[in-house]
N, C-alpha and C positions, 0 to 999 in steps of 0.2 A: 538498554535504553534505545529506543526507536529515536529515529531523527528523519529529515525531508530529504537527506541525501543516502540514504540507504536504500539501495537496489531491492525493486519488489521479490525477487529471487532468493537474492539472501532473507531477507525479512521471514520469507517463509520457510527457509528452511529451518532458521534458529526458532520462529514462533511459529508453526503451523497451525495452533489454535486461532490466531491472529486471522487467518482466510476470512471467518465468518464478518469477521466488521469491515476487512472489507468489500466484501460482497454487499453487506447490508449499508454498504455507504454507495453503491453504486459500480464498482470495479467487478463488472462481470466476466472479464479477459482476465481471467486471473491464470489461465492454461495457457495461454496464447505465448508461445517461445522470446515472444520479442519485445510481451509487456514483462516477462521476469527481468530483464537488461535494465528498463526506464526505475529511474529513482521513484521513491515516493512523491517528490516533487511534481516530477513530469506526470508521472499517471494523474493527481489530483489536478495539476491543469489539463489535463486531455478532457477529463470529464466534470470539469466542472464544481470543485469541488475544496473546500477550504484547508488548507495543509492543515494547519495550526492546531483546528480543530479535530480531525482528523487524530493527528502525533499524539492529541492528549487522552483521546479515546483510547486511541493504541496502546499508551503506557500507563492505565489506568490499571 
């Protein structure tokens, strides 16, 4: 289960299929060292972007 406090890092290494949503939600920094660190949380405020809906996408 995916949650808003789970490190974009971890996220992908347990789901690596997971990248493509979110790329396709906006999180283009998905390489970038220092966005693996920020939770789900953080990165969907950075860019704007609704957690909630997001998490449910993800655990669909």
């Amino acid at each position: 289960m995916i949650e808003k406090t789970m490190k974009i890092g971890e996220l992908l290494e347990k789901y690596p299929e997971k990248a493509e949503i979110l790329l396709n939600a906006g999180m283009h920094c998905l390489g970038c060292p220092a966005s693996r660190e920020e939770t789900l949380e953080e990165a969907c405020d950075v860019h704007g972007i609704e957690v909630e809906e997001l998490i449910q996408e993800l655990n669909a």
